[in-house]
N, C-alpha and C positions, 0 to 999 in steps of 0.2 A: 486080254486081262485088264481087269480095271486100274487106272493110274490112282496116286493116292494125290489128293490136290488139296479136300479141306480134310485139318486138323482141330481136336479137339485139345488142348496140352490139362492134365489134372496135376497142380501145383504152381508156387506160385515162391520156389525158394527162388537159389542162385543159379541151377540150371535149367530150370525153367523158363527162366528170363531169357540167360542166352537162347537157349534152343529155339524159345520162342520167335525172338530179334531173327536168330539166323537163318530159319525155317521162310520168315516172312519179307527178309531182305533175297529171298533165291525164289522168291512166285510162287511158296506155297500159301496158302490162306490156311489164319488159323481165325478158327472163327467161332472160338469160346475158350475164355478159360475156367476153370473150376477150381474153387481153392474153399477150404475150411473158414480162411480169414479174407472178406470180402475187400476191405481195402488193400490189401497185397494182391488179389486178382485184380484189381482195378487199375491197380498201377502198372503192371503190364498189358493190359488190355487196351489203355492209354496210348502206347507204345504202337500197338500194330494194330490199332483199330478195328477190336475181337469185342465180341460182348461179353461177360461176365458173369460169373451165381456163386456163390457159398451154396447153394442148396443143391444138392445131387439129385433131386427127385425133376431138374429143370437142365438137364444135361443135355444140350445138342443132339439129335438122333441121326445127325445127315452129314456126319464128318464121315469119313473114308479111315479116318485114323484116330485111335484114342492110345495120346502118351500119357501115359503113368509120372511122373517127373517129382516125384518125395522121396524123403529118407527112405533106407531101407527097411526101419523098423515100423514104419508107416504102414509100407503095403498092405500089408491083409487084415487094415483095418479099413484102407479106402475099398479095398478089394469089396468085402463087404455091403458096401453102399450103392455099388454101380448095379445097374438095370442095363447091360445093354446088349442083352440076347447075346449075339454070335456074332457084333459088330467085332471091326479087328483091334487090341488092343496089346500094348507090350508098354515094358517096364523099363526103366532105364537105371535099374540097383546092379551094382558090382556083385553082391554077396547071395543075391537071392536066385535060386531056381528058376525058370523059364516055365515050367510047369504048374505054378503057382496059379497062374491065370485059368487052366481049362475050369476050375468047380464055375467059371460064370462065360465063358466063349468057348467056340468051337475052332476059333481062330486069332492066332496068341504070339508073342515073340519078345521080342527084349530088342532095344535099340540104345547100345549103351557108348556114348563116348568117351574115351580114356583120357577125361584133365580135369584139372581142379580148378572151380569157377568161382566167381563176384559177381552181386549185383551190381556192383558199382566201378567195375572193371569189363567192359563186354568185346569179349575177342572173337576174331573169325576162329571159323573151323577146317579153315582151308588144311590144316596140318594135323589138326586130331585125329587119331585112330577112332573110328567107329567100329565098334565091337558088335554084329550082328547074329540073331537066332530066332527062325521060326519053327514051328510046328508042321510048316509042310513047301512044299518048294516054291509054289507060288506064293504064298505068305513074304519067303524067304527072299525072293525075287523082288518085290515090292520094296519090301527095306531096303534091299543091294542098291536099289536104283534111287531111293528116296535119299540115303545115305551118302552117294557119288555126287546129288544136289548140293549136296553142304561142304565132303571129302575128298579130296583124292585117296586115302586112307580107309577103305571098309573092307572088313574081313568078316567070314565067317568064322567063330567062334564058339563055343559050346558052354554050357552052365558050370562044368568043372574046369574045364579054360579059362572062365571069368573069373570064376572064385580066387583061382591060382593068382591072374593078374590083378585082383583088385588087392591080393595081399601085398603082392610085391609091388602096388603103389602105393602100400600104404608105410612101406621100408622107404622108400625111395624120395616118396614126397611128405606123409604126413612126419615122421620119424626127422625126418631131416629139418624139416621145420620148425621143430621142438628144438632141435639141438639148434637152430638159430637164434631160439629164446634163451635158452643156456646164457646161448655166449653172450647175447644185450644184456642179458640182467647182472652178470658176470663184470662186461664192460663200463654198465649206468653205475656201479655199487663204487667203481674204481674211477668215475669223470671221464671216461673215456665215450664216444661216441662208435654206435654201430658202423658207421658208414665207413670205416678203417677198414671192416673186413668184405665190403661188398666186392673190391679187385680181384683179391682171395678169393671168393665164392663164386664171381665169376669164368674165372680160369677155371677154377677144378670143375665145373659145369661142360664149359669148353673139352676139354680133356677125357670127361667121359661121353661125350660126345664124337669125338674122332678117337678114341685108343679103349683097351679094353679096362674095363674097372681095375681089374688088377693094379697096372698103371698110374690110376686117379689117387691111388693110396699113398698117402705119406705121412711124415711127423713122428713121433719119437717110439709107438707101439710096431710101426712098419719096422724102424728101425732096433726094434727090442732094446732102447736106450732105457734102463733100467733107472738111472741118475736120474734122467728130464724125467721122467715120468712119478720116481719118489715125491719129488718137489714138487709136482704140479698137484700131485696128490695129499701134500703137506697143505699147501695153500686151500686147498678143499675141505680143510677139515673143519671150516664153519657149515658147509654145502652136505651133508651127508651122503643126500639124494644125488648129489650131484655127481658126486667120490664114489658113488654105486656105478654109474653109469659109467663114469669114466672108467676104471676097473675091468667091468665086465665088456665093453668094445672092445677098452686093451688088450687082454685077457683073447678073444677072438679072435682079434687082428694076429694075434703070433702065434695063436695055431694055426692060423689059414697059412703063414707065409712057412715058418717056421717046427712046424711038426704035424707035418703034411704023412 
C-alpha cells in the first residue's frame, strides 16, 4: 500500500496553519498550498517551504494527499473548482458529510481534529483526537497511520459521530467562551479586570477533567438559591440578553439536579 508522504493542504485559515506546521515538523512534505487569498497561502508556505497558487487550475498533481482545510460552509464551493480525478482527498469540517467529496473522487475521507486553533497560537497535536473516515479500508488505513504521525489519539469515527461531536464542541467550547465574554464585559463595565476570574476558570477546567460534570456544577442555580439568583437577576436588568441567558441556564440547571 502506498504511504502518504506529499501533501497538498487547500486553505490557508487557522487550521491549516497548524496542520500545515505539524504535518511538516513530523517528515511529511507538504508541497503546495492552495488558497483563494494568495498572500495567506504565502504566508504559510513561508513556513514549510511549499510553493503556492490562488489559482485551482495549477494545483499540484503529485501529492498523495489532498486536505480540504476551510470553513464548512466553504466546501462545496471549493469542492467545485478541483480537477483531480480520483486523487485522494478528505475534508477536515465537523459538520459536513464524508460523502460530499465522491461527485469529483473515487477516493475520499475526512481527517478531522477535535480543537480549536490560532494562527498565531501553533500547538502540537500530540493530544488532539483525530477524528477519522474513509470510504474504503485502505483509504482508512492510510489516514489511521497518517494521523498516529501527528496523534497518539485517532479514532475511527463516522459522519453522524462527527456531527454529534462537533455539536457538543460547540456546548463546550464555543458556548463557553461567550459566557467568558459575558463575564469581561460585565467586569470592564464595573473596573474590574478579567484576570480575577482566570483561578476560577481554571479549577473548574481541572475538575471536569478528573470528576464527572455533574460535579464541576455549582453556584446559586445548583444550589436552587432563589434569593442570589433574584439579585443577580436585578442587577441584569440593564443586560436584557444577558438576564435571558442567565434565566434559561438557571432554569436547566434545576431541572437536571432537581426534577429529574
Amino acid at each position: 500500500m502506498q504511504s502518504i508522504e506529499k501533501i497538498v493542504i487547500i486553505g490557508a485559515g487557522s487550521l491549516a496553519t497548524n496542520l500545515a506546521i505539524a504535518l511538516n515538523n513530523n517528515g511529511l512534505q507538504i508541497i503546495q498550498i492552495v488558497n483563494r487569498t494568495l498572500s495567506n497561502a504565502e504566508l504559510i508556505a513561508s513556513k514549510i517551504n511549499a510553493s503556492f497558487t490562488d489559482n485551482f487550475d495549477e494545483i499540484n498533481l503529485n501529492a498523495d494527499l489532498y486536505i480540504i482545510a476551510v470553513s464548512d460552509d466553504s466546501i462545496h464551493e471549493i469542492l467545485k473548482k478541483l480537477l483531480l480525478k480520483d486523487k485522494f482527498i478528505v475534508h477536515t469540517a465537523g459538520s459536513i458529510d464524508m460523502d460530499v467529496i465522491q461527485t469529483i473522487s473515487d477516493n475520499y475521507g475526512v481527517f478531522y481534529p477535535l480543537q480549536t486553533f490560532s494562527k498565531t497560537d501553533i500547538i502540537s497535536f500530540e493530544n488532539i483526537p483525530v477524528c477519522i473516515e474513509a470510504n474504503s479500508f485502505e483509504n482508512e488505513t492510510l489516514l489511521f497511520h497518517l494521523g498516529h504521525k501527528l496523534s497518539g489519539k485517532v479514532q475511527k469515527i463516522t459522519s453522524e459521530q462527527r456531527k454529534i461531536l462537533h455539536i457538543s464542541a460547540v456546548f463546550s467550547c464555543n458556548f463557553t467562551s461567550y459566557m467568558y465574554l459575558i463575564a469581561q464585559e460585565i467586569l470592564t463595565e464595573n473596573h474590574l479586570s478579567f484576570d480575577i476570574l482566570k483561578p476560577l476558570i481554571q479549577r473548574t477546567a481541572e475538575k471536569v477533567q478528573k470528576k464527572h460534570t455533574d460535579i464541576a456544577i455549582s453556584g446559586p442555580a445548583r444550589r436552587n438559591d432563589n434569593i442570589v439568583m433574584t439579585d443577580h437577576l436585578e442587577y441584569l436588568r440593564n443586560h436584557p440578553e444577558y438576564k435571558e441567558i442567565y434565566q434559561l441556564i438557571s432554569k436547566n440547571i434545576i431541572k437536571h439536579f432537581y426534577n429529574k
